[in-house]
C-alpha positions as CSV (number, residue, x, y, z in Angstrom):
1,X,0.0,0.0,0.0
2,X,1.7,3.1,-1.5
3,X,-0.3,6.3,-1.8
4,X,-1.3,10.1,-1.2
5,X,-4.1,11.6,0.4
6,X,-4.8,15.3,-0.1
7,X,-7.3,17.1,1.9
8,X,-9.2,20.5,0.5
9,X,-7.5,22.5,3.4
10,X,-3.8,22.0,2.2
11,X,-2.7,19.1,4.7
12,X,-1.9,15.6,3.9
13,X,-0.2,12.0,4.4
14,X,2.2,9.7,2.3
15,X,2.2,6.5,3.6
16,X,4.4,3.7,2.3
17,X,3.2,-0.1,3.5
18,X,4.3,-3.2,1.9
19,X,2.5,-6.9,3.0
20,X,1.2,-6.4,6.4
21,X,3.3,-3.8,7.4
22,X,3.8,0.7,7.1
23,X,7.2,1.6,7.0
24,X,6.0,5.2,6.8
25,X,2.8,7.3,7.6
26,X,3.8,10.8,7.0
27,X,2.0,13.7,7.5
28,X,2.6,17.2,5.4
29,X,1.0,20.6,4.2
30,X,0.7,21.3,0.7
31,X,1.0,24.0,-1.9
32,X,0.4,24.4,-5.8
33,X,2.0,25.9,-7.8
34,X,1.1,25.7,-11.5
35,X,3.0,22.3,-12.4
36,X,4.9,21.8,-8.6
37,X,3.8,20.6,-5.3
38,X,5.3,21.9,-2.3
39,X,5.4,19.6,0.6
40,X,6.3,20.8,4.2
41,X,6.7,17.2,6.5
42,X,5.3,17.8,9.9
43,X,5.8,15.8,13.0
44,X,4.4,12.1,12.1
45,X,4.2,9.7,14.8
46,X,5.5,6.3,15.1
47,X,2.9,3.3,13.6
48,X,3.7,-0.1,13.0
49,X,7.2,-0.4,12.4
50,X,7.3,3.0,11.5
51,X,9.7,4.8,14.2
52,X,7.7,7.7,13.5
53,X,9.4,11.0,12.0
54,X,10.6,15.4,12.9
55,X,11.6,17.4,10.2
56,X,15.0,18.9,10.5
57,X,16.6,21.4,8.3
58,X,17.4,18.9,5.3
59,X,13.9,17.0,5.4
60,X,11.4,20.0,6.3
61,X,10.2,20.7,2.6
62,X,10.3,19.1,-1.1
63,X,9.2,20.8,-4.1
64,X,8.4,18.0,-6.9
65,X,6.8,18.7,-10.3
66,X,4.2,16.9,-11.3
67,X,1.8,16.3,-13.6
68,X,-2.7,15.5,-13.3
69,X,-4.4,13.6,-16.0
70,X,-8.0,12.5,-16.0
71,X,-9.0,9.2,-18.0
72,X,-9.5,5.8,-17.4
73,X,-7.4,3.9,-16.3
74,X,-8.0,-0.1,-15.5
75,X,-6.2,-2.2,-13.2
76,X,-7.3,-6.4,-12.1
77,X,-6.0,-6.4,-8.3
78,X,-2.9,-9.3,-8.4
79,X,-4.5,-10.7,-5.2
80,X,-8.5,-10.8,-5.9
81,X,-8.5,-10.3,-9.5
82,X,-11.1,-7.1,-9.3
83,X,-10.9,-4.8,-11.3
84,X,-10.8,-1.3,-10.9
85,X,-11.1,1.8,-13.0
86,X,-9.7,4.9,-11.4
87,X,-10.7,8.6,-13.2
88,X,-7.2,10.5,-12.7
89,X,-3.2,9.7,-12.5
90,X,-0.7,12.1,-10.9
91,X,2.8,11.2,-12.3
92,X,5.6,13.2,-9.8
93,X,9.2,13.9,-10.7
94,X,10.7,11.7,-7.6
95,X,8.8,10.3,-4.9
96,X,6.7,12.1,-2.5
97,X,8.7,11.3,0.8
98,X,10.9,13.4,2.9
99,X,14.9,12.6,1.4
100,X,16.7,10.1,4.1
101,X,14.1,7.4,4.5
102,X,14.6,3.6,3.2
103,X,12.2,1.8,2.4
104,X,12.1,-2.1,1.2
105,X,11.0,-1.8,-2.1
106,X,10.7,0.9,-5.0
107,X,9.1,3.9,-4.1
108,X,6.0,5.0,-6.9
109,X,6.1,8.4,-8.3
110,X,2.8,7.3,-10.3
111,X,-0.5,7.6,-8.5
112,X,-4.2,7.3,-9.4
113,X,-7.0,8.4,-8.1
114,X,-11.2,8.1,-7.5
115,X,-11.5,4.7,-7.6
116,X,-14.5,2.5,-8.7
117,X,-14.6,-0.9,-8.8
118,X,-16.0,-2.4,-11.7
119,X,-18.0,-5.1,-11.3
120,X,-17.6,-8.4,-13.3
C-alpha cells in the first residue's frame, strides 16, 4: 500500500506499506504551484514499524513537479483479481517522501485516483 491523500484544506499523508506492514505514515502541508507541489513534512508519529518522523533542516520541505491527468485507467488487483477503474493519475518527478528514508521496495512516483470498482 503506496499512496497520497490530499485534503481541500492544504494538509496531507504519504504512507508507504508493503504486506502487512507501514514503513512510513507521513504527515505534510501542501501547496500548488502551477505544475509543482510543495510539501512541508510535519511531525508524524510512530505506527507499525514505523519509528515515527521530525523534520530537521534537510527533510522540512520538497518541491516535486508533477503532472494531473484524468482518463481511465484499469487495473485487475494481483491478489483478488477485481478490477478497478480509477478517473485521474498524478505522475511526480521523484517520490513524494521526505529525502533520508529507506524503504524495502521501490518507491512509486505514479499515482491514481477516484477509484471504482468495476464489477464483473
Amino acid at each position: 500500500m503506496r499512496y497520497l491523500q490530499f485534503q481541500p484544506k492544504g494538509t496531507g499523508i504519504a504512507v508507504y506499506g508493503y504486506g502487512q506492514t507501514i514503513f512510513a505514515k507521513i504527515e505534510f502541508n501542501f501547496t500548488v504551484n502551477d505544475n509543482s507541489l510543495a510539501l512541508t513534512f510535519l511531525e508524524s508519529a510512530p505506527y507499525q514499524r514505523f519509528a515515527g518522523f521530525t523534520p530537521d533542516e534537510q527533510t522540512r520541505e520538497k518541491i516535486v513537479q508533477f503532472e494531473l491527468k484524468l482518463g481511465d485507467y484499469v487495473f485487475k488487483e494481483d491478489v483478488t483479481g477485481t478490477e478497478f477503474r480509477f478517473t485521474s493519475r498524478l505522475s511526480l518527478s521523484e517520490h513524494p517522501f521526505p529525502v533520508g528514508l529507506e524503504f524495502p521496495y521501490s518507491i512509486p512516483t505514479e499515482f491514481f485516483g477516484f477509484r471504482v470498482r468495476l464489477e464483473s
